[in-house]
Structure formats: C-alpha cells, structure tokens
C-alpha positions in Angstrom: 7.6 -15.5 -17.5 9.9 -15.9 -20.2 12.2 -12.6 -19.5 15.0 -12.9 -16.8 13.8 -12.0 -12.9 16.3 -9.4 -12.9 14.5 -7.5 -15.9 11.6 -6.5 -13.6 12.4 -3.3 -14.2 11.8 -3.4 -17.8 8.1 -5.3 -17.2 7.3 -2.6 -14.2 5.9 -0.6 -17.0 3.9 -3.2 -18.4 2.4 -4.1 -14.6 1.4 -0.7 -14.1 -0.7 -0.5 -17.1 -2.0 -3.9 -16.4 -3.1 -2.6 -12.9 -5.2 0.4 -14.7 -6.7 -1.5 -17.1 -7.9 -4.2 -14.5 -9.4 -1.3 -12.0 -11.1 0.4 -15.0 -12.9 -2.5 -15.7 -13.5 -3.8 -11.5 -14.7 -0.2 -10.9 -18.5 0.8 -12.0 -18.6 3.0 -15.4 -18.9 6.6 -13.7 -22.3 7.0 -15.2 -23.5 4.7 -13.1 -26.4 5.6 -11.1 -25.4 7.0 -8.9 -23.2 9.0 -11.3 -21.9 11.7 -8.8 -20.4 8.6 -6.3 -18.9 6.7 -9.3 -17.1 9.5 -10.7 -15.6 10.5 -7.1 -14.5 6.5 -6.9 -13.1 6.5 -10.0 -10.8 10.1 -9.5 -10.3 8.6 -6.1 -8.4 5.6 -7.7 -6.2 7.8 -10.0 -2.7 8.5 -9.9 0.2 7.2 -7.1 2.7 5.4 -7.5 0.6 1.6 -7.3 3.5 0.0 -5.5 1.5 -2.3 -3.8 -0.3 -3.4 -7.0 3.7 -3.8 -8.3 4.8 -5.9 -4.7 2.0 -8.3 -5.8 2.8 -9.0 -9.5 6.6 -9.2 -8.2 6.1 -12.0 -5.4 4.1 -13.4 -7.7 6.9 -13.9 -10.3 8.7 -14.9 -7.7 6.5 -17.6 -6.7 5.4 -18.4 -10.6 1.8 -17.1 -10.4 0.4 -15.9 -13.6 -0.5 -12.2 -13.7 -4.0 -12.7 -14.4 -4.1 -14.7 -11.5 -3.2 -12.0 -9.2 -5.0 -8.8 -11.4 -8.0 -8.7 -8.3 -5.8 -8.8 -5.4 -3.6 -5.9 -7.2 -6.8 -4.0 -7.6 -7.7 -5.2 -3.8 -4.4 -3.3 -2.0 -4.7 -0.6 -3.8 -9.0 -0.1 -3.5 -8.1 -0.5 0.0 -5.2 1.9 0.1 -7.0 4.8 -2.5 -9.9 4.6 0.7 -7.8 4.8 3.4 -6.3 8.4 1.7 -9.7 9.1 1.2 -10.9 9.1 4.4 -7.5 10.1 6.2 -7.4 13.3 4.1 -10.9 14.2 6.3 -11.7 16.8 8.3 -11.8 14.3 11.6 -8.2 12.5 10.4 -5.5 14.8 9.0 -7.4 17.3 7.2 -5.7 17.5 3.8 -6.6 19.5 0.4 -4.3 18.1 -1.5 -3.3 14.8 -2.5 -1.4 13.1 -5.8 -1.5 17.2 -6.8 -5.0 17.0 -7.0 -7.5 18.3 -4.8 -8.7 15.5 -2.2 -12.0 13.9 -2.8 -13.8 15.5 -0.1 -12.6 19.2 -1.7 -13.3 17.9 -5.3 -17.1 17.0 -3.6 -18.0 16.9 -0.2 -17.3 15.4 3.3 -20.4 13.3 2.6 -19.1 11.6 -0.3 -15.4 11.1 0.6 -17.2 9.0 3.4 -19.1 7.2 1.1 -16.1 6.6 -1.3 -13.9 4.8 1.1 -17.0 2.6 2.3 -17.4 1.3 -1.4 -13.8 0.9 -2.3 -13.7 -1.1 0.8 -16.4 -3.6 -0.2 -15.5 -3.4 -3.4 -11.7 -4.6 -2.8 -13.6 -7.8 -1.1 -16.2 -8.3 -3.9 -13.3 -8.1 -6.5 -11.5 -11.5 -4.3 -14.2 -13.2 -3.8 -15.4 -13.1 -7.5 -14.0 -16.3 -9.0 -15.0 -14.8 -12.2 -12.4 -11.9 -11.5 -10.0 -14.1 -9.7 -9.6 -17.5 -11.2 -8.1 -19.4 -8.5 -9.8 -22.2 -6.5 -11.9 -21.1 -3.1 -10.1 -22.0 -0.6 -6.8 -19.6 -1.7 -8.8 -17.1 -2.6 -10.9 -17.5 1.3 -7.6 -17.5 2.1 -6.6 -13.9 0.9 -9.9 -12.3 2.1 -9.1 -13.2 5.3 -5.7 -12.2 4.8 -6.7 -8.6 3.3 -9.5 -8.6 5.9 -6.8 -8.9 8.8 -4.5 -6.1 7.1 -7.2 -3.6 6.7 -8.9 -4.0 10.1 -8.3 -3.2 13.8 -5.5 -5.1 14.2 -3.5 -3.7 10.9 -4.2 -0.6 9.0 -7.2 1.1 10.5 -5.6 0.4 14.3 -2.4 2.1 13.5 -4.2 4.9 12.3 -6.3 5.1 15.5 -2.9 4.4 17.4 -1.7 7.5 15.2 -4.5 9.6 16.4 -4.4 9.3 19.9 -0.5 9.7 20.0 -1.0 13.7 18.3 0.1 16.1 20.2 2.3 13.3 22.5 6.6 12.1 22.2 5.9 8.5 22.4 9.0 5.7 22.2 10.6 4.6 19.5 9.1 0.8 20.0 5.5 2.6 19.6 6.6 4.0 16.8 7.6 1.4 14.9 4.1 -0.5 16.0 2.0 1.9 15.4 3.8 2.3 11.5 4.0 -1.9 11.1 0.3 -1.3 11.3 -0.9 2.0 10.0 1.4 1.9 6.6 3.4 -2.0 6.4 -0.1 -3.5 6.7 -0.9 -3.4 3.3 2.5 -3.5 2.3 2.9 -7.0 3.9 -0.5 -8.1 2.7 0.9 -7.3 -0.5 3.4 -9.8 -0.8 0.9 -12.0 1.4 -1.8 -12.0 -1.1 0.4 -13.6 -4.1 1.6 -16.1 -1.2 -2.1 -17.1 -0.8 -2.7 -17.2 -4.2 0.5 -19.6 -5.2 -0.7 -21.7 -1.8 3.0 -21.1 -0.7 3.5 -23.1 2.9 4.8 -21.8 5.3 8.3 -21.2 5.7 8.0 -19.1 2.2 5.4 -16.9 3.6 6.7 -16.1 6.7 9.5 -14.9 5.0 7.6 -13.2 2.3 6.2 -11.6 5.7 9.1 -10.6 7.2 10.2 -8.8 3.5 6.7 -6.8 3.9 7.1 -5.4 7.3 10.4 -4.6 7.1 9.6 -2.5 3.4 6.2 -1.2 5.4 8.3 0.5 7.9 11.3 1.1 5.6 8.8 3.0 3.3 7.1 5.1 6.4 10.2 6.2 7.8 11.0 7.4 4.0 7.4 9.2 4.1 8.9 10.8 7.5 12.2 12.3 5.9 10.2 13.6 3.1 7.6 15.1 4.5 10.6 17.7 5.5 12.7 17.4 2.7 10.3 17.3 -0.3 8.1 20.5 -1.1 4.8 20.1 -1.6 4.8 20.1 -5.6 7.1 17.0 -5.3 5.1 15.0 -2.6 1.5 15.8 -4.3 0.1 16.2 -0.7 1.1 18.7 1.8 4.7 19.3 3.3 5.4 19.9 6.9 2.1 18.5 8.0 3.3 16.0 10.7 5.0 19.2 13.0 2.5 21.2 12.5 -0.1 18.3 14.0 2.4 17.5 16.4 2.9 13.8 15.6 6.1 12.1 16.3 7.9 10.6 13.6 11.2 8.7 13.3 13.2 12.0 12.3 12.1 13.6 15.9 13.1 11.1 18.0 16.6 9.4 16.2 17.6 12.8 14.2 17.1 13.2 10.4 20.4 11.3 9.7 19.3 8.5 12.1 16.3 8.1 10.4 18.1 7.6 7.0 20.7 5.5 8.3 17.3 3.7 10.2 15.8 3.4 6.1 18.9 1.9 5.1 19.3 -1.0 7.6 15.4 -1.9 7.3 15.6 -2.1 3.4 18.5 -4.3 3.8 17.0 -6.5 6.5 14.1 -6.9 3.8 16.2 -7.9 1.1 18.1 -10.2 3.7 14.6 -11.9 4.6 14.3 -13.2 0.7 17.0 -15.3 1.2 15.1 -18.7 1.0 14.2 -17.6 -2.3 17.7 -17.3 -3.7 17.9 -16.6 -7.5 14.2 -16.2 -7.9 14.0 -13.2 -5.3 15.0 -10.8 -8.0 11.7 -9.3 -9.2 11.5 -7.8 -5.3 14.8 -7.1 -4.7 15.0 -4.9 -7.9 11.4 -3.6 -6.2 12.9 -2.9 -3.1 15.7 -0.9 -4.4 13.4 1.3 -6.6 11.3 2.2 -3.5 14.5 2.7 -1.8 15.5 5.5 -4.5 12.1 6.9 -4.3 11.5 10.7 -4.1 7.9 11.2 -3.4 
C-alpha cells in the first residue's frame, strides 16, 4: 500500500468498514427463506470490536497481500468467532443475556436458533475460503488456510479450550493450565488470524512461525486483559455481563497471580509479541501499532 506501515492507525478505519461490507455481502439477505434464521445470523454478526478481521488485513500488509485477497479469511475469524459467542452465551455454556449491549441471540430468539446460528456461521466461515470466487488466491493456499482455520476452531484449538474451561468450573487449577486452556479457548483464533494472511502470502516458514508466536502470545495477552476487566469494567462498558467468572467459579489469571500480577503478566506477554516480529523488522509496523491498540483496550 502506498501509505507508510506506521499509519495503520489511520487505514484501521477504512479495514473495519471493508470487513462489514464483505460480511454483508458473504452473509444470505435476511429474507432469505428461512427469513427468521437469516435475520438471527445477520444480528449475530453485528457489533465487536472485529480485531481479528483487523490482525488479518495487518499481517497481510505486513507480508504485502492485497486486501481483497484476504476479505474471506477476515469474514472467516470473525464467522467463526460471532458463533462461538453464540453458542457460549447458552444455557449449557455460560448462560449470558447480554452481549455487545444487546440481548444474546438465544434471548433475541430462542435456544433452538442460537444453536442453529453457530452451526451455519461455522460452515459458512469454510464455504467463504473455499470459494475461489470469494477468495481469489490459487488452491493450494487457500486448502492451506481451511485446514489452518479448521485446526484453530476444532478440538485441539478453540472448541477444546472451551471444553477444558468447562470442566475446570468450580476447580483452582495451575497457572500452566491456565495459560493452555486460554492459548486454546481465546489465542486460537487470534493466532489463526495472523496465520491465515501467512497462508495466503505462501510465507515459509521461519515467517510463520514467528507470525505464530506474535498470535499466541496477543491470544493470551488479550484473555488475561478479558480477566482484569471482567472486575474492573461495569457491565455498560464490557457489553456482556460483569463479574461472571466469580460468580461461576472459574479461575482466572487475577485469582491465582493477584490483579496487579495479572497486569504486570499483560504487559510482559504484549511485549514478548511485539519481540516475536522481529524478523520482520521495518515492515512489522501495521501489528505492532495493532498490538499496542489492543493493549490500550477498555472493553
């Protein structure tokens, strides 16, 4: 692009109305039979903050990927992230009314059609990849990032650290756990983020293991945030409900290293990210700006 790296913040704007536009047109017209399931998608998908749509236009300016290049696996992260709310707001999961300051899906509906939202932002996160129509990049990158998105999302990323998360309610577990449970549950996608633009430049490599490394260490830096807030923000700032981890009884990073520990703990993880972009010198700019806005972060 022709503006400086450094300038990201003044092209964040731009990428977050880029990011709308492509989900209103990747997301069936909500009078789509069935109307009732559209709509729900479609208020499901509004709102938040679309960080991990703005990690993937970043890393791709980083690696020089055009932005239309990278418009489906934008949509992608955040069709997978707007069902995993869904269906983590549930009855069975967290059991949450409230969430961007909106009622959740299945209060705005029913339990019935929450579940079937998440199913069909699911697929539809893998139908928007594999369309080479909607993502014009040759087959084997974009195999590439399904499998990567696949991985992220599935038992061995998001969807086991939330059944990690489950189990551990009501339980002090370690510090170590912790942070596993969290590099899955919440730095999954965060990761896949950056890892999706890698797939699409066909970076080797070296590049996206340290791409990688940036990812998990913003996943966890951004978790640990979600932890201080959740007892420092009030309800009308977060969108979603305050307090909610005591009262299930998780643990969280605040319980076991102290609420300044966990602070100090966000500020060494968002350096260690901005450390891992070293290989990329100069050109890292576009995530380190990134990193320091989601270090600033309020909600």
């Amino acid at each position: 692009m022709d503006s400086p790296a450094g300038d990201f913040g003044v092209r964040a704007p731009s990428y977050l109305d880029r990011i709308a536009q492509a989900l209103d047109q990747r997301l069936p017209r909500a009078d789509t039979d069935p109307p009732r399931l559209h709509q729900a998608m479609r208020y499901a998908c509004e709102g938040g903050k679309r960080v991990r749509a703005l990690l993937v236009y970043a890393t791709g300016e980083v690696l020089g990927v055009a932005p239309a290049q990278l418009d489906s696996a934008a949509c992608a992260v955040e069709l997978i992230h707007a069902y995993s709310l869904v269906h983590d707001d549930l009855p069975a999961m967290d059991d949450d009314d409230l969430r961007r300051g909106r009622p959740t899906v299945h209060k705005a509906w029913d339990e019935a059609t929450a579940i079937l939202v998440g199913d069909t932002l699911q697929t539809l996160a893998f139908g928007v990849l594999a369309d080479e129509r909607l993502t014009p990049l040759p087959a084997q990158r974009r195999i590439r990032m399904l499998a990567s998105l696949a991985e992220a999302a599935g038992s061995l990323g998001m969807a086991g650290g939330q059944a990690v998360d489950i189990e551990s309610e009501g339980q002090s577990i370690a510090l170590e756990r912790l942070e596993s449970l969290h590099l899955r549950k919440t730095g999954a996608l965060i990761r896949v983020s950056l890892r999706l633009a890698a797939d699409a430049a066909g970076a080797g490599a070296p590049l996206t293991a340290a791409l990688e490394r940036c990812g998990n260490r913003l996943g966890l830096a951004f978790q640990v945030q979600d932890d201080v807030l959740d007892i420092t923000a009030s309800t009308e700032t977060l969108g979603k409900t305050g307090g909610k981890d005591l009262a299930q009884q998780k643990s969280t990073f605040p319980a076991l290293l102290g609420l300044n520990g966990a602070r100090q703990r966000t500020a060494q993880l968002f350096h260690e990210a901005r450390s891992a972009l070293g290989p990329f010198g100069a050109k890292a700019a576009p995530l380190l700006w990134l990193a320091d806005h989601i270090a600033q972060r309020k909600s």
